[in-house]
C-alpha positions in Angstrom: 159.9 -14.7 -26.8 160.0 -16.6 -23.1 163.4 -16.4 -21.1 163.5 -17.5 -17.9 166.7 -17.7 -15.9 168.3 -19.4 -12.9 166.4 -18.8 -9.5 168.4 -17.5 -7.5 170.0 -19.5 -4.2 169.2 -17.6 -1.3 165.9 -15.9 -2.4 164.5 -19.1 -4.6 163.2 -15.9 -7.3 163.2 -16.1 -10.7 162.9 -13.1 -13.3 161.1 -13.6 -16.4 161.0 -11.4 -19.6 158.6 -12.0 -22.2 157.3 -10.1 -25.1 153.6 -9.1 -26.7 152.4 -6.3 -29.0 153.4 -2.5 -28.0 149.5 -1.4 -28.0 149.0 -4.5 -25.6 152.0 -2.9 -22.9 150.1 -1.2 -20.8 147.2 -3.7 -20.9 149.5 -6.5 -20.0 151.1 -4.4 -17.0 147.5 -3.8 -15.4 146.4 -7.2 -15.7 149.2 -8.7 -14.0 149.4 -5.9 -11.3 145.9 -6.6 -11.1 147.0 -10.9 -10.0 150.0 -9.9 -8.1 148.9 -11.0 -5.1 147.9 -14.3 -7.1 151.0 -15.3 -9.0 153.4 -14.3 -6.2 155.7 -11.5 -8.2 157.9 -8.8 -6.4 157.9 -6.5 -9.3 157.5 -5.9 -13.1 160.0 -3.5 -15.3 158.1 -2.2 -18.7 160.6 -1.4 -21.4 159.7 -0.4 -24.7 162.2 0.8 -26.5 163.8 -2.1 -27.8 163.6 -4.3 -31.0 163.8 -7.9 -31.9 166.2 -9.3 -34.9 165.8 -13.6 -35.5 167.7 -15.2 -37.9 165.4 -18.2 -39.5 166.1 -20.9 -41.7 166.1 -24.9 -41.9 169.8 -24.6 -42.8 170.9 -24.1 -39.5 170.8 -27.5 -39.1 173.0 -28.4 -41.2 175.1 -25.4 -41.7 177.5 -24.9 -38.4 178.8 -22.1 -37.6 175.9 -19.8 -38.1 175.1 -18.3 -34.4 179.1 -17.9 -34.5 178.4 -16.2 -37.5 175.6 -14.1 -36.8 176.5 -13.2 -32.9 180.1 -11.6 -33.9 178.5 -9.4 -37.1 176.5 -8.1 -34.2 179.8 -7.4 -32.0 181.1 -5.7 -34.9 178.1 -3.1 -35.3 178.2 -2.2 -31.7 174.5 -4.0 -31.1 174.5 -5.0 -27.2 172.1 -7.8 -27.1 169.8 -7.9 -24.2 168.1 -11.4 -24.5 168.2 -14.4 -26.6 166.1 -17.3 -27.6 167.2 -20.0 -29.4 166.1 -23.2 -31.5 167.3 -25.7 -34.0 165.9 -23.0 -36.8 165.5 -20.1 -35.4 168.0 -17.4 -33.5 166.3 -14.2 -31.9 167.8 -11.3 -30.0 166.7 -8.5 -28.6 168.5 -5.4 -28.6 167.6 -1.5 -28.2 165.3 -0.2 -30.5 167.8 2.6 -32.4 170.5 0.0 -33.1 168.0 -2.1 -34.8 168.5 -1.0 -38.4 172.5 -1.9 -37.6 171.8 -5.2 -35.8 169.4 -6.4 -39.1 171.9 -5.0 -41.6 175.7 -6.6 -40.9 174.1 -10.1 -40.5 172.3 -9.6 -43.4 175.0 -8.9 -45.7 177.5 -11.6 -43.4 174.9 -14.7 -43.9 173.3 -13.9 -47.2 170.2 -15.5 -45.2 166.4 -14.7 -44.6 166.4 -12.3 -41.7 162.9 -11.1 -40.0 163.3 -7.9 -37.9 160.9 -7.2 -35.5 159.8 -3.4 -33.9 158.9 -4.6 -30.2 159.1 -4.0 -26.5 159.6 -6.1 -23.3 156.3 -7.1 -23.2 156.1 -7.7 -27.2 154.7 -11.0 -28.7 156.0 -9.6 -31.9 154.7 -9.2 -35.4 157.1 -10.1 -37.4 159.0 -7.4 -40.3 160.6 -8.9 -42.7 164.0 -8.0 -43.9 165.1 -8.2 -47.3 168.2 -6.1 -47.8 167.0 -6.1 -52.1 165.3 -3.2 -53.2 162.1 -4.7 -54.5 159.1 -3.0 -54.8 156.2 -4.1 -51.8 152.7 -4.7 -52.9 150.4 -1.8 -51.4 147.5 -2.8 -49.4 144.3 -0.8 -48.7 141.9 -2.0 -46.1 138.3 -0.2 -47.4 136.3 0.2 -44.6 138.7 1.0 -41.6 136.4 1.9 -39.0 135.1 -1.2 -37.4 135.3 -4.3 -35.2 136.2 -6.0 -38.5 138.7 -3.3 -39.3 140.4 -3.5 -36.1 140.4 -7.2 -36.4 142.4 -7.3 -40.3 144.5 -5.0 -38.6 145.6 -7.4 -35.7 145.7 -9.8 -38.1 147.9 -8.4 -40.2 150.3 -8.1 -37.0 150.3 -11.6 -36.4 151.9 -12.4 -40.4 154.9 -11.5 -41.7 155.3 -7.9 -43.3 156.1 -8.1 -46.6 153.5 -5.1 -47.6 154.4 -1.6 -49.1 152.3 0.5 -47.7 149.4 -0.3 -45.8 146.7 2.4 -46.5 144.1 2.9 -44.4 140.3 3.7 -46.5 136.9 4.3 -45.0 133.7 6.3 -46.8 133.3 9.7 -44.7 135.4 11.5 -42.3 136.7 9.6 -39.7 138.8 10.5 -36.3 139.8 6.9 -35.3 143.4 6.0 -35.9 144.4 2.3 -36.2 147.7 0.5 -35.0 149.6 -0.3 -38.0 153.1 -1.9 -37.6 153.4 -0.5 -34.3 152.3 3.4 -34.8 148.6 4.7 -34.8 147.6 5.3 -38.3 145.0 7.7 -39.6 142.0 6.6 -42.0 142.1 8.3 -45.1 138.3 9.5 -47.0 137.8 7.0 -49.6 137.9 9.4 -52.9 138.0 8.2 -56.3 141.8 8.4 -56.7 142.0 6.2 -53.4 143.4 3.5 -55.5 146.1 4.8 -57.4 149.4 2.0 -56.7 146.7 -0.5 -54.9 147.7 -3.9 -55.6 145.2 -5.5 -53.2 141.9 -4.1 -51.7 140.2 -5.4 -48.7 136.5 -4.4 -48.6 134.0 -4.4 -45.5 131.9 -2.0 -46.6 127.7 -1.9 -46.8 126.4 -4.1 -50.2 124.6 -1.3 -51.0 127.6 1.0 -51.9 130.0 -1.8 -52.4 129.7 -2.4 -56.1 130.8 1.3 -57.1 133.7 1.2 -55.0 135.1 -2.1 -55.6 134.8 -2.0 -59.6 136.4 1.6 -59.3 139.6 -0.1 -57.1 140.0 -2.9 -60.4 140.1 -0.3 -63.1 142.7 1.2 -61.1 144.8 -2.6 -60.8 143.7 -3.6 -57.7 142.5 -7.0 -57.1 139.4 -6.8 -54.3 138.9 -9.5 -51.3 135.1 -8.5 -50.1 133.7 -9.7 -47.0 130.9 -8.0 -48.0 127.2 -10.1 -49.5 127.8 -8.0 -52.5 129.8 -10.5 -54.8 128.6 -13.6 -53.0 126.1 -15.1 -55.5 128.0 -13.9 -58.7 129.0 -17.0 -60.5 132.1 -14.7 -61.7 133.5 -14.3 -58.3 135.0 -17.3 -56.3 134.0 -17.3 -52.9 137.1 -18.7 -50.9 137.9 -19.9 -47.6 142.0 -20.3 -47.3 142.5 -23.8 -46.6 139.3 -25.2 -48.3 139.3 -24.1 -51.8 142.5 -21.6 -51.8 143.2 -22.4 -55.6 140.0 -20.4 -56.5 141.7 -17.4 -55.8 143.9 -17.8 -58.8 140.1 -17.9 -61.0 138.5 -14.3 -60.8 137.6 -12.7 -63.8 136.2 -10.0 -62.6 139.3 -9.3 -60.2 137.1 -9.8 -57.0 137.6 -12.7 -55.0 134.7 -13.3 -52.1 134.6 -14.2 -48.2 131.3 -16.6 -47.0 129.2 -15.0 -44.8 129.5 -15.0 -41.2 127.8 -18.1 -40.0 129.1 -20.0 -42.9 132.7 -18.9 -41.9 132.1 -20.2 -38.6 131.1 -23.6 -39.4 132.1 -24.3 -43.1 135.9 -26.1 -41.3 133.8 -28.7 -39.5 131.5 -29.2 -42.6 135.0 -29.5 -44.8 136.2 -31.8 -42.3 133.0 -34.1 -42.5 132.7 -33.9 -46.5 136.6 -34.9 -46.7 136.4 -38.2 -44.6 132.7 -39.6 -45.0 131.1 -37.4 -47.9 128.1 -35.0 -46.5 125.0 -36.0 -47.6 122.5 -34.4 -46.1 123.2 -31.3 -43.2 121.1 -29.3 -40.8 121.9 -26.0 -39.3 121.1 -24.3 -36.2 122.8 -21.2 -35.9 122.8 -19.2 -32.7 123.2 -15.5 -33.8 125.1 -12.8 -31.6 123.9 -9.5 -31.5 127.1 -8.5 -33.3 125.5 -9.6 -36.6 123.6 -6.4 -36.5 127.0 -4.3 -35.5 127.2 -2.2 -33.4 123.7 -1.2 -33.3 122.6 -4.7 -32.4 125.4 -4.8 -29.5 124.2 -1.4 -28.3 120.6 -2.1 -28.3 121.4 -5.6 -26.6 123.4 -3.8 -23.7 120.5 -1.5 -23.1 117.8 -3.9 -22.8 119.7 -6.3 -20.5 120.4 -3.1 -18.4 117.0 -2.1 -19.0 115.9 -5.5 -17.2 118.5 -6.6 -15.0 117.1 -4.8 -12.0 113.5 -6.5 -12.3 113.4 -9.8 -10.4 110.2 -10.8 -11.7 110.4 -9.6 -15.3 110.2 -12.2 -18.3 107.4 -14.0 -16.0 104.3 -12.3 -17.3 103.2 -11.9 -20.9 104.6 -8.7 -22.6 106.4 -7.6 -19.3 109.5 -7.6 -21.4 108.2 -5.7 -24.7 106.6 -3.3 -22.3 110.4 -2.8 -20.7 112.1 -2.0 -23.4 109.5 0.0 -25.4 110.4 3.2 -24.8 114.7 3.2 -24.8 116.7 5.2 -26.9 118.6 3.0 -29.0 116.1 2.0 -32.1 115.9 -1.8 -32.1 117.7 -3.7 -35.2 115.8 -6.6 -33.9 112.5 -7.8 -34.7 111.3 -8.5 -30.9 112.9 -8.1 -27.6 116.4 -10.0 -27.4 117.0 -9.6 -23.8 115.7 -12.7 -22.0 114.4 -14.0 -24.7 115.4 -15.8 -28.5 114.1 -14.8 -31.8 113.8 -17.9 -34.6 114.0 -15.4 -37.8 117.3 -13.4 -39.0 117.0 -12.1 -42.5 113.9 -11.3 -44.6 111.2 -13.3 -45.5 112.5 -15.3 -48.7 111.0 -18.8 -50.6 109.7 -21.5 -49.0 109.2 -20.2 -45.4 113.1 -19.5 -45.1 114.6 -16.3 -44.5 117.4 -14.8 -46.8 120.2 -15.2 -44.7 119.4 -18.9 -43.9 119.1 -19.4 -47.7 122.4 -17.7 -47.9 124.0 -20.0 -45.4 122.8 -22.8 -47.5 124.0 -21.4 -51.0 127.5 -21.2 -49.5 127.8 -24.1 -47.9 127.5 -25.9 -50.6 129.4 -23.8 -52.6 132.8 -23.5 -50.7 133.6 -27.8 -50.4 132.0 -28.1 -53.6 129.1 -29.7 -52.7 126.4 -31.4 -54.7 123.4 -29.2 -55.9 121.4 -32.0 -54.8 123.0 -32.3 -50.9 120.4 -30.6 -48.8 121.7 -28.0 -46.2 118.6 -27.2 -44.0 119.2 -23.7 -42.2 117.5 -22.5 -39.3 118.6 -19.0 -38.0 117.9 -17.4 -34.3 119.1 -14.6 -32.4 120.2 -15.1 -29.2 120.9 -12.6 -26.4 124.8 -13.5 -26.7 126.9 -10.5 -27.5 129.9 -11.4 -30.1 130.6 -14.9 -31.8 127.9 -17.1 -33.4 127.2 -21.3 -32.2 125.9 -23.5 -34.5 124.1 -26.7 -33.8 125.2 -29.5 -36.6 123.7 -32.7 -37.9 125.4 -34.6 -40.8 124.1 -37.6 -42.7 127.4 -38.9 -44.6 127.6 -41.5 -47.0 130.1 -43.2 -45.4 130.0 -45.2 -41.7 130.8 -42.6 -39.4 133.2 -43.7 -36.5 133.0 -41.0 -33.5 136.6 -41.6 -33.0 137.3 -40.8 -36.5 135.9 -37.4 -36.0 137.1 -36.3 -33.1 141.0 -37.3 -34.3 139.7 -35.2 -37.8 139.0 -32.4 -35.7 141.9 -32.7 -33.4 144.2 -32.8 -36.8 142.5 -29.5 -38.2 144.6 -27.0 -38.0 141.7 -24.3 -38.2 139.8 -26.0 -35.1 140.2 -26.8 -31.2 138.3 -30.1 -30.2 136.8 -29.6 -26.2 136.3 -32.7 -24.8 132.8 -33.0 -23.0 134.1 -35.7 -20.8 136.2 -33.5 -19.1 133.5 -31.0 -19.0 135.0 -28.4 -21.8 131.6 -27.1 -24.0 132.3 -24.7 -27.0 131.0 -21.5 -25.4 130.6 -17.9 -27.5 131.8 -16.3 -24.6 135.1 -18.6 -24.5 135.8 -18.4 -28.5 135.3 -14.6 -29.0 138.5 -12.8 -29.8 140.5 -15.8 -31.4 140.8 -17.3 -34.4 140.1 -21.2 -34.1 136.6 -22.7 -34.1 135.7 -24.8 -31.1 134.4 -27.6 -32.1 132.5 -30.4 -29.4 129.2 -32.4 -28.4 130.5 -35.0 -31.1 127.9 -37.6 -30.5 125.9 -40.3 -32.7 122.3 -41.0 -32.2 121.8 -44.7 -31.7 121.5 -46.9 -34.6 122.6 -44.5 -36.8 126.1 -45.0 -38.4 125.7 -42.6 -41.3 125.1 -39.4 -38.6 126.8 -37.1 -36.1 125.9 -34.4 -34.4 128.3 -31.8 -33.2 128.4 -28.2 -31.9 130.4 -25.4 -32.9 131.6 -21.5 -31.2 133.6 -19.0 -33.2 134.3 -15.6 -33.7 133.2 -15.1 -37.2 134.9 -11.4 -37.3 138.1 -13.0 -36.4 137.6 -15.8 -38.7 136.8 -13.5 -41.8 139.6 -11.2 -40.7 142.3 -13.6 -41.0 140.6 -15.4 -44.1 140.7 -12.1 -45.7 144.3 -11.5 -44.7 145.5 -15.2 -46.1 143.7 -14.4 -49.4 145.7 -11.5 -50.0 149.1 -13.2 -49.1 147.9 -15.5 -52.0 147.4 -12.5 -54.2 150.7 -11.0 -52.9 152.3 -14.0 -53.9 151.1 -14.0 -57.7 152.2 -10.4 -58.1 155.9 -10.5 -56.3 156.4 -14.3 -58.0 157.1 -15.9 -54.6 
C-alpha cells in the first residue's frame, strides 16, 4: 500500500506512507537514511505495530453500498483506521495491530464476503492472511530441508501468496540454530525424525539425492504428497516433473505421490524454450549455460569469494601460465571446482557421462524435452561452464523452429509471458546475472536472427534459478492444496 497526500501550501512537502515486510523494516529505514541526502526527505517515522484488513471481490462493482458497508462495521468495533487504499475491487485499511482480530471479524460476519487480513507495519508490502470466519481444517505444510538459500527463498515465497496453510512446519536433517521468518515471527527448524510427518499434507524437499529417497517415501506412507527440487525423482517415469504454467496438469498424475521440479538451468530457461515451442514448434536447440558458483552452494560461493580475494590485490596475475593455480593453491576453503574459477571459466560441470557430455548437461537435455513435451527426436545440444559469477545462471540460446520465425513475433511472445521480462538491447538493457538475482522473472534479450535464416533465433537469458524453483515449488503445492480442500 502507497498513500500519498496533499503537499502542503507553504512548505510544498508531501508525506508518504508505504508498506513492505516486517523483517524488511529496519532494512528499508537504513537504505533510505542511507539516500537522504538524494531523494530530498526531512524525516522517516517507523511503525510497526499495526495491521492491514482489504476487503476484495469483483462484486464491488456491481454491488453499491459496500465501503458504506464495510467502513461503519469498523465504527462499530471501535477499529480507528489509520490509512486507506482503495480500487474498483479492492478496499484496504490499516489499523493498529491489537484491534486487528475485531477490524477482520464485524465485516466479516456484516458482508458475508472474502476478506484477506494482513499482519504488517508501516513499511509492510504485505503478505497476505486470509480470513475465513468457517472453521475448516488448513492443509499442513513442511518445508524438508530449512536451512538454506533455497529455504529462505520458499519461505519468502510463501509471504508473497495468500495464507491459506495450517501449520507451516519447519524440517531439516541434524540440529540446526537458524530460525526462519514465517508469517511474520522467526520460526525454529525442527530435526527431521521419523514421526516428522504425522498431519503433513504437503512436503517440500531440498534435501541431498543421496538421502532423499528414504525421507521422501517415509513422508507418503504418512499422507503427504512430496514436491522435490531435488535430482532424486527427476528421471523416474512415475514422477511428473512440472513447471507451474507449462505442464501444471501433471501434478494431478503422480502415482507414487511425488511430483518433481527441473533442475536449475532447466528452470531458468525452460519459459523461453515454452514460449518458442508454443508459437513456431522447436526443432532443434543449443544450450550454453553460464553456471554461478551457487550451483555448488555455499561451498562453491565460499571458495569463489576466496579466490577473487585471493587475487584481487595482484595487478599482473592471470598473465602468466599457472600464476593463478599457483594463487589459490594453498587457501583454506577446499575447491568444489575442478580448476581455478577466479579470472578464469571452466567448460565442464557434472561428471564425465556418454558421448563426451557431462551428466548435468545430459540432464538439461532430458528435461527439456521432457517439461513442453518435446519430441524424442528434437535435439537439445547442452554445453555447460562455470563462470566466476556468484548467484543466478545465463544461458546462451539457439532455436531452429519449424515454423518462419518473425523477430517481432518473439519479442511480443516474450513481452506477453507472464514468467519473463523482455530488455530491449536498443536501449542498451542486457540480461545480466547480477541484475536478475533475487527475483522471480527470467530476463530474457539479445533476440536476434542470423541472416538468411528464417527458421532460427538466437536469444539470451539471466535468472535466479533458486528463486525460480522456490516459487515453482510453492505454486505446485497451492495445486495440491487445492485437490485436498476442493477449491
Amino acid at each position: 500500500m502507497i498513500v500519498q497526500n496533499v503537499s502542503e501550501a507553504d512548505t510544498g512537502l508531501t508525506d508518504i506512507s508505504f508498506t513492505l515486510p516486517m523483517t524488511d523494516g529496519q532494512i528499508a529505514v537504513e537504505a533510505l537514511m542511507r539516500t537522504k541526502d538524494e531523494v530530498g526527505f526531512e524525516s522517516i517515522q517507523y511503525d510497526d505495530q499495526i495491521g492491514k484488513l482489504s476487503l476484495v471481490g469483483a462484486g464491488m462493482r456491481t454491488n453499491p453500498g459496500v465501503s458504506a458497508t464495510f467502513f461503519r462495521a469498523l465504527a462499530e468495533a471501535g477499529v480507528n483506521i489509520e490509512m486507506i487504499s482503495t480500487s474498483e475491487i479492492r478496499i484496504s485499511v490499516v489499523t493498529r495491530a491489537d484491534q486487528l482480530d475485531d477490524a477482520a471479524a464485524r465485516p466479516a460476519h456484516g458482508l458475508r464476503l472474502g476478506l484477506r487480513r494482513r499482519r504488517s507495519d508501516r513499511l509492510r508490502r504485505h503478505r497476505p492472511v486470509s480470513f475465513d470466519p468457517s472453521p475448516v481444517t488448513r492443509p499442513t505444510l513442511a518445508p524438508v530441508g530449512a536451512t538454506g538459500r533455497f529455504a529462505e527463498a520458499v519461505v519468502s515465497s510463501l509471504a508473497l501468496r495468500d495464507d491459506s496453510w495450517g501449520e507451516i512446519r519447519l524440517l531439516a536433517p541434524g540440529v540446526s540454530t537458524r530460525t526462519l521468518s514465517v508469517r511474520g515471527r522467526e520460526q525454529p527448524i525442527e530435526v527431521l525424525r521419523e514421526d516428522s510427518f504425522d498431519g503433513v499434507d504437503v512436503a517440500l524437499f531440498n534435501l541431498a539425492p543421496e538421502i532423499t529417497h528414504e525421507w521422501t517415501a517415509r513422508a507418503v506412507t504418512a499422507g503427504a504428497v512430496v514436491v522435490d527440487a531435488s535430482a532424486a525423482h527427476r528421471t523416474d517415469l512415475d514422477v511428473p516433473l512440472v513447471v507451474p504454467g507449462i505442464n501444471s496438469d501433471e501434478v494431478a498424475h503422480r502415482p507414487k505421490g511425488v511430483v518433481a521440479l527441473p533442475g536449475p538451468v532447466t528452470r531458468g530457461l525452460i519459459d523461453v524454450a515454452h514460449v518458442l515451442h508454443r508459437g513456431w514448434e522447436l526443432q532443434h536447440l543449443v544450450v550454453t549455460g553460464l553456471i554461478a558458483a551457487v550451483s555448488k552452494s555455499d561451498r562453491g560461493v565460499a571458495r569463489l569469494r576466496e579466490e577473487l580475494h585471493t587475487v584481487a590485490s595482484e595487478p599482473t596475475i592471470g598473465l602468466h601460465p599457472g600464476d593463478v593455480r599457483a594463487a589459490v593453491s594453498d587457501l583454506p576453503v577446499a575447491s568444489p571446482f575442478p580448476a581455478p574459477l577466479a579470472l578464469n571459466v571452466i567448460p565442464w560441470v557434472g561428471r564425465a557421462d556418454e558421448g563426451g557430455f557431462t551428466s548435468s548437461e545430459l540432464a538439461v537435455s532430458d528435461e527439456v524435452r521432457k517439461v513442453p513435451g518435446l519430441q524424442e527426436s528434437v535435439p537439445v545440444v547442452v554445453t555447460l561452464v562455470q563462470v566466476p559469477v556468484v548467484s543466478a545462471h545465463s544461458m546462451a540460446l539457439h532455436a531452429r523452429c519449424a515454423r518462419p520465425i518473425a523477430i517481432d513475433k518473439v519479442r511480443q511472445a516474450c513481452v506477453a509471458a507472464p514468467s519473463l521480462v523482455h530488455l530491449d538491447e536498443e536501449t542498451g538493457e542486457v540480461p545480466t546475472p547480477v541484475d536478475s538475482v533475487g527475483i522471480d522473472p527470467r530476463f530474457v534479450g539479445r533476440i536476434r536472427q542470423p541472416k538468411g535464416a528464417g527458421h532460427h533465433v538466437d536469444l539470451f537469458v539471466s535468472a535466479d534459478t533458486i528463486r525460480r524453483g522456490a516459487s515453482a515449488m510453492v505454486l505446485i503445492a497451492e495445486l495440491v492444496r487445492d485437490e485436498i480442500t476442493g477449491a
